[in-house]
C-alpha positions as CSV (number, residue, x, y, z in Angstrom):
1,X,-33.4,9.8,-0.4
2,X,-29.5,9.5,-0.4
3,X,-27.6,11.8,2.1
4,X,-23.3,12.2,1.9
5,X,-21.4,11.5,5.0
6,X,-18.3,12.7,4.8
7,X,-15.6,14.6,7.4
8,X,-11.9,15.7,8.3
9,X,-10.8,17.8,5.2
10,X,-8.7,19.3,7.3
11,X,-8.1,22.6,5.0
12,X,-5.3,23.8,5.9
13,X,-2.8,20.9,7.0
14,X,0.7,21.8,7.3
15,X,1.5,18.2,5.2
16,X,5.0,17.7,6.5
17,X,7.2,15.6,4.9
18,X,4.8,13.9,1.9
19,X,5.8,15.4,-1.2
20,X,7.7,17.7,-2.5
21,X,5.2,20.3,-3.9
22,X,3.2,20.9,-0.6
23,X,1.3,23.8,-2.1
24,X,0.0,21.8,-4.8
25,X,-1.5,18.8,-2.3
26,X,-2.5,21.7,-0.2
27,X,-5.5,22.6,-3.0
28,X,-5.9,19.1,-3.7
29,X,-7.3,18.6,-0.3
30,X,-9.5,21.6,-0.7
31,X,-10.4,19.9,-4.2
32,X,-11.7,16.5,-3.0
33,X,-14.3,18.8,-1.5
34,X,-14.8,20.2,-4.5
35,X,-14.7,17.2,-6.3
36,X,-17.7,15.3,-3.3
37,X,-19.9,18.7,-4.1
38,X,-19.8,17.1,-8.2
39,X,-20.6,14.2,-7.4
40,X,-23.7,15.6,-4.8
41,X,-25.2,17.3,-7.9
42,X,-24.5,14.9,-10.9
43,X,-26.6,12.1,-8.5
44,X,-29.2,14.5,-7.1
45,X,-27.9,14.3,-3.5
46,X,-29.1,17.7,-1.4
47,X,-27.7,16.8,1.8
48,X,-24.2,16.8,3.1
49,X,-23.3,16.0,6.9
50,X,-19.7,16.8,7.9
51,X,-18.3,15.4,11.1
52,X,-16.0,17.2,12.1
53,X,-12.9,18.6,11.4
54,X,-13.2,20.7,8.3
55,X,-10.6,23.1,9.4
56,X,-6.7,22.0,10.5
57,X,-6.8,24.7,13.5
58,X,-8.3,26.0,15.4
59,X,-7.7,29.6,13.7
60,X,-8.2,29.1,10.3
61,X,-6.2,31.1,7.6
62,X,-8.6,33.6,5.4
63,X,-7.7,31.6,2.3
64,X,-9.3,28.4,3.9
65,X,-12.2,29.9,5.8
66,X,-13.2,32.0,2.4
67,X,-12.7,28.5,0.3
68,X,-15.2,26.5,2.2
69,X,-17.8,29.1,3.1
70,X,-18.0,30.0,-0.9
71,X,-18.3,26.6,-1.5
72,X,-21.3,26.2,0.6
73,X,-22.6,29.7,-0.9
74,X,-22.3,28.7,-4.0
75,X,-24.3,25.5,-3.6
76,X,-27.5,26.5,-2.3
77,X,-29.3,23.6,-3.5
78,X,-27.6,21.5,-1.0
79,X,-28.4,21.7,2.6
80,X,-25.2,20.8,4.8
81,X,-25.1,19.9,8.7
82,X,-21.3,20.8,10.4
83,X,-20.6,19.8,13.3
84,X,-17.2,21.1,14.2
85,X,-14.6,18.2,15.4
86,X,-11.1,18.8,17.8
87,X,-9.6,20.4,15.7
88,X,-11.8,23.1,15.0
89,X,-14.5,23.3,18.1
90,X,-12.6,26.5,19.8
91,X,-12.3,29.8,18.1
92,X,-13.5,28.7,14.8
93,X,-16.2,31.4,13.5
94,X,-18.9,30.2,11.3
95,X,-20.2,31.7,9.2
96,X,-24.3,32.3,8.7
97,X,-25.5,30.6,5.5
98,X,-29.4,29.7,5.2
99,X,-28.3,26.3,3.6
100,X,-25.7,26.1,6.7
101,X,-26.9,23.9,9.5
102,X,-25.3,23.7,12.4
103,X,-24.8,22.1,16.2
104,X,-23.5,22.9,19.9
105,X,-21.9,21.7,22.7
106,X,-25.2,22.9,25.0
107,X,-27.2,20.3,24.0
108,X,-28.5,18.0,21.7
109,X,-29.6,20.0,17.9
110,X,-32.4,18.3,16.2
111,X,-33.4,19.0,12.0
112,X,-35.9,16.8,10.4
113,X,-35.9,16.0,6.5
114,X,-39.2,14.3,5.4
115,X,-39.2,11.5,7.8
116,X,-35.5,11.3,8.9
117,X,-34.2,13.2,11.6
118,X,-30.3,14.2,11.9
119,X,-29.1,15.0,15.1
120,X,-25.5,16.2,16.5
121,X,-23.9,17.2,19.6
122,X,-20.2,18.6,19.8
123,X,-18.4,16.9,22.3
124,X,-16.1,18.5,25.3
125,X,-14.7,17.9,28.7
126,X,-17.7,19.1,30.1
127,X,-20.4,17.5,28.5
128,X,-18.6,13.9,27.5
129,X,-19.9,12.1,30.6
130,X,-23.5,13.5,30.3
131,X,-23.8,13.6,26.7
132,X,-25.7,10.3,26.6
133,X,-28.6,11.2,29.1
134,X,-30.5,13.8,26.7
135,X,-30.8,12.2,24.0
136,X,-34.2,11.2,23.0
137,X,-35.3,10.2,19.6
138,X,-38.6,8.9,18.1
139,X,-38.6,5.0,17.3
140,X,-40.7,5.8,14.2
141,X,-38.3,7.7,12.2
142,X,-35.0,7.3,10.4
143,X,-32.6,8.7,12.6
144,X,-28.9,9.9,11.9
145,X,-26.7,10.8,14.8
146,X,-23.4,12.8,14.4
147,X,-20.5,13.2,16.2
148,X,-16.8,13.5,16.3
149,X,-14.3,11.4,18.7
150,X,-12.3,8.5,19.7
151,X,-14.7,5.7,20.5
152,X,-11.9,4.8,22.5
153,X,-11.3,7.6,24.2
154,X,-14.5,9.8,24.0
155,X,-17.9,8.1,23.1
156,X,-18.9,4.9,24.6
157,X,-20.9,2.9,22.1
158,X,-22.5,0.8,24.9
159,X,-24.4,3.7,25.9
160,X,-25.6,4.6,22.6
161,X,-27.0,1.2,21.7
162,X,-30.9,0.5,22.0
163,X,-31.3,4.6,22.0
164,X,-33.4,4.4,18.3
165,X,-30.1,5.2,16.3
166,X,-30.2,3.9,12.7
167,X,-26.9,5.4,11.6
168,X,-24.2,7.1,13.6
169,X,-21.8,9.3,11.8
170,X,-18.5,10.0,13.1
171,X,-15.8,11.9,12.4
172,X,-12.1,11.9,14.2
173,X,-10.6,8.3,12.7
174,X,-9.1,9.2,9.2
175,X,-9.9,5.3,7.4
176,X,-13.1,4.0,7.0
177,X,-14.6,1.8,9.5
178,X,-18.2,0.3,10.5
179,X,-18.8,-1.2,13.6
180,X,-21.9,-3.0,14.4
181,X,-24.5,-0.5,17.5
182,X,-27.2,-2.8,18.1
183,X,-29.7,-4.6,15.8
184,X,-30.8,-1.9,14.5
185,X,-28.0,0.4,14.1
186,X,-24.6,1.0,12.7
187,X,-22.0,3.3,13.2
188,X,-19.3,4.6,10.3
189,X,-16.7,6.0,10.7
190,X,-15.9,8.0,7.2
191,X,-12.3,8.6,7.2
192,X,-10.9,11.5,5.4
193,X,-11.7,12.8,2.0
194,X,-7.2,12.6,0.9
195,X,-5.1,11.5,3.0
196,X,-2.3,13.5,4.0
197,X,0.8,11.5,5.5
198,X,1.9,8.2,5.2
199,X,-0.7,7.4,8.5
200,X,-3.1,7.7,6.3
201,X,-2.6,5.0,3.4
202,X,-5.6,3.6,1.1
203,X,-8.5,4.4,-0.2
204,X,-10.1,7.7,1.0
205,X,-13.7,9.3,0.0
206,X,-17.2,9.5,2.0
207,X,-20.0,7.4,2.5
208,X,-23.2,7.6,0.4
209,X,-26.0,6.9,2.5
210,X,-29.1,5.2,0.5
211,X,-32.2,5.4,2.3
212,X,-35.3,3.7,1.8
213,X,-38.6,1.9,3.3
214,X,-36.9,2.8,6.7
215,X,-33.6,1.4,6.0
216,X,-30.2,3.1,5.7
217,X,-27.9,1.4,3.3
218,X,-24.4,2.8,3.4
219,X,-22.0,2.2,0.8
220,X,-18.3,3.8,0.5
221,X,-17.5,6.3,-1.8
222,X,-14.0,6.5,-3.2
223,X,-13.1,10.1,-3.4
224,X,-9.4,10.9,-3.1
225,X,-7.5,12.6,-5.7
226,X,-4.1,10.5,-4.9
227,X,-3.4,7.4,-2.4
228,X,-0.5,6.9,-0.5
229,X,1.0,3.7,-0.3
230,X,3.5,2.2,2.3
231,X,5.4,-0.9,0.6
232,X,7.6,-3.1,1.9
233,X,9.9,-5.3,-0.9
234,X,12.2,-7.6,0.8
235,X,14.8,-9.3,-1.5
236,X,16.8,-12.7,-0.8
237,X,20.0,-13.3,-2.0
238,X,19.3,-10.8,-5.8
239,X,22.0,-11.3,-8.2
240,X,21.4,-8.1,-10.2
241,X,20.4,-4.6,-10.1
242,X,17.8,-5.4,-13.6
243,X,16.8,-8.1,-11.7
244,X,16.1,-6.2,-8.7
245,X,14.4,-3.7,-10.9
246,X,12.3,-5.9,-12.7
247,X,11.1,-7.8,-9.7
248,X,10.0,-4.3,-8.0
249,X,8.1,-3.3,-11.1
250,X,6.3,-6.0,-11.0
251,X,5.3,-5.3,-6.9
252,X,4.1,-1.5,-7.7
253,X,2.4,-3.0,-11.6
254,X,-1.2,-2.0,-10.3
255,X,-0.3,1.6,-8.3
256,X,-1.4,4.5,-10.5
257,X,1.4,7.0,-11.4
258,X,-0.3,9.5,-10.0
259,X,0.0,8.4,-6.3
260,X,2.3,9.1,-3.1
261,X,4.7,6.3,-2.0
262,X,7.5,5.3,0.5
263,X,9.4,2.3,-0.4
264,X,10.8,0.5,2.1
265,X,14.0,-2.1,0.5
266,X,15.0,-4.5,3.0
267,X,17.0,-7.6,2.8
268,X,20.2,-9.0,0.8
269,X,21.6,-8.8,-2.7
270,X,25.4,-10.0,-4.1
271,X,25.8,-6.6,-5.9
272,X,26.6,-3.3,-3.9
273,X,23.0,-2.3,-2.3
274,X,24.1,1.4,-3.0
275,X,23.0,0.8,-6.9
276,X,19.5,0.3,-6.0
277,X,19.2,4.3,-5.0
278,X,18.9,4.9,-8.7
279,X,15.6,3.1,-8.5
280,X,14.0,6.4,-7.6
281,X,14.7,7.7,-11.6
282,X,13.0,4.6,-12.7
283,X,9.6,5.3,-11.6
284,X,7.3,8.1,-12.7
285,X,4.9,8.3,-9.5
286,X,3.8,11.7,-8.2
287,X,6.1,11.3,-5.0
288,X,8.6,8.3,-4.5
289,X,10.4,7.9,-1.6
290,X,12.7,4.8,-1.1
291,X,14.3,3.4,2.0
292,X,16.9,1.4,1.2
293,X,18.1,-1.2,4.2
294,X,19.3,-3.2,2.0
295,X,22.2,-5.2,2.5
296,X,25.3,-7.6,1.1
297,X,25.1,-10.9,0.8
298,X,28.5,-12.3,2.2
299,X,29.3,-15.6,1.3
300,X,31.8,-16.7,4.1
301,X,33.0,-20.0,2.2
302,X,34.8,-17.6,-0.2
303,X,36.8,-16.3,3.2
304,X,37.1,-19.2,5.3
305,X,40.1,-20.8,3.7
306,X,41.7,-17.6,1.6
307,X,45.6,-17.0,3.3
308,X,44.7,-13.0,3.4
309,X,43.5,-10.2,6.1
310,X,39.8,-10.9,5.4
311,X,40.5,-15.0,5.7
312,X,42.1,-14.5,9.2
313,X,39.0,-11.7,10.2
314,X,36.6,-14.8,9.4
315,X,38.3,-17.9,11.2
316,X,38.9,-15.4,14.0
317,X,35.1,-14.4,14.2
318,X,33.8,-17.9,13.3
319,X,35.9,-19.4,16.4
320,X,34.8,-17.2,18.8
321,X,32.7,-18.9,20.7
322,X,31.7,-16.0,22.7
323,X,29.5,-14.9,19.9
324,X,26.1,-16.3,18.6
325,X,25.4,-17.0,14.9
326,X,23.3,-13.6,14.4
327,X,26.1,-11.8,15.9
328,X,28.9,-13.1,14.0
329,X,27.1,-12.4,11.1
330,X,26.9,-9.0,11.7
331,X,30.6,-8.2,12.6
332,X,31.1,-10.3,9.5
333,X,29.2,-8.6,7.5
334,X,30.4,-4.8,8.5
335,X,34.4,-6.1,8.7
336,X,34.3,-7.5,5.4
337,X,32.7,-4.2,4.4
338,X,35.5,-2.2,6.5
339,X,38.2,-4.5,4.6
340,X,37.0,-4.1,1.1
341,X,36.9,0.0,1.7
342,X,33.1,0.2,1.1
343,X,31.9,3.5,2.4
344,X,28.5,4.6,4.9
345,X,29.3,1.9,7.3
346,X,26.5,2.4,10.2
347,X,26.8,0.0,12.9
């Protein structure tokens, strides 16, 4: 039997500052659960558990609420367990499908497929430090625990470990992540299904769970319809914008153009840092953002001996001993600037 893990679509996200059509990602997001359903049905998969978190708020918009449920009515060949998260464990209304299964915060909910048994609780202030004591599960069987929280903060692995637990699903931590229970066990995180800000770089999608002769064996699933990508290019001492250009194609030569990125330009270059803004014109990616920190190269021999304004600025500053190396570098740097009328000075 193979079973999807999978949690915090978070319909509904407000996506600040990410791209410029914020609409568009909006049904993206909603699509990657569309696009999880295909992929249920093209591999015969009938059951779908979700962690947590489907819904942004609380309160979810009509448009949201009215795309998931029809989702799951539409589907009724596949059997889904949600189990709502902190985003969406307050006023959230469910509704009542027969192919719909889900938990509480009252106590432990048991369902049983064949001989696996998925189990859930729905964690809150009240029940967080008691949570552990109820639950009771049969050494015989597969068994699939879900929940959503910080293990940092909310769930105590120690006291989950040597309770029977072949695979624990959670939901709250938006990248993938396995961490060992016990011998027998394992628990995944399953990240999100698209990320949505630049927190949430790399590859995004759900776990397939493959289980056999009573053993789980999970595998990641990538899902997402875009990455994001934070990147960092640092140059030293570039002579040329086309050089600068070529050497930064060459860094982003394996990101697909149809991804989100920030590019953050740092370092020094001899040719006015100010030309590398038209970088953004170069590239054809779905959303390019660039940070450029770049700076000028000064080379101080060209100053130290010249009989002018910016000669006397550099002998005075160089024979000041009051100032360290880094900080005469700096006043350099932004004086020369001052003296050769460059504009945006930020000191």
């Amino acid at each position: 039997m193979k079973i999807i893990h999978c949690g915090d679509l978070h319909l509904g996200s407000s996506l600040k500052s990410i791209c410029d059509n914020k609409e568009e990602r909006r049904k993206e997001i909603g699509n990657a659960f569309v696009k999880l359903i295909a992929y249920a049905i093209e591999n015969g998969i009938y059951n779908v558990i979700l962690s947590g978190d489907v819904f942004d708020k609380d309160m979810p918009i009509s448009t949201d609420k009215n795309f998931f449920y029809s989702l799951i009515k539409q589907h009724p060949e596949i059997t889904f367990y949600y189990l709502k998260g902190d985003h969406d464990n307050k006023t959230s209304i469910i509704e009542e499908y027969e192919n719909l299964k889900t938990f509480s915060d009252q106590g432990w909910t048991y369902y049983n497929i064949d001989n696996i048994t998925i189990c859930g609780l729905e964690i809150t202030d009240n029940n967080r430090e008691i949570l552990y004591n109820d639950l009771i599960l049969n050494p015989n069987r597969i068994n699939i625990v879900v929940l959503h929280g910080d293990i940092n903060k909310d769930l105590d692995l120690r006291r989950l470990a040597n309770r029977n637990i072949d695979y624990l699903a959670l939901g709250h931590l938006h990248c993938y992540k396995q961490i060992a229970l016990d011998d027998r066990g394992t628990a995944i995180y399953c990240g999100c299904l698209e990320g949505r800000n630049f927190n949430e770089t790399g590859s995004k999608g759900f776990v397939l769970l493959d289980i056999d002769d009573q053993q789980i064996k999970p595998q990641f699933i990538k899902n997402s319809i875009r990455e994001i990508y934070l990147k960092t290019i640092t140059f030293n001492n570039m002579t040329s914008l086309h050089e600068a250009i070529t050497y930064i194609q060459e860094q982003l030569r394996e990101i697909n153009s149809n991804s989100i990125i920030r590019l953050s330009l740092k370092g020094k270059v001899t040719f006015n840092p100010e030309e590398l803004d038209c970088i953004k014109n170069v590239f054809n990616f779905y959303y390019f953002e660039i940070i450029n920190e770049v700076t000028k190269s000064i080379d101080i021999a060209n100053y130290a001996h010249d009989l002018s304004l910016k000669g006397e600025f550099v002998r005075l500053v160089l024979n000041d001993a009051s100032l360290d190396d880094s900080q005469k570098e700096k006043i350099l740097m932004y004086g020369l600037k001052f003296l050769d009328n460059e504009k945006d000075i930020n000191i």
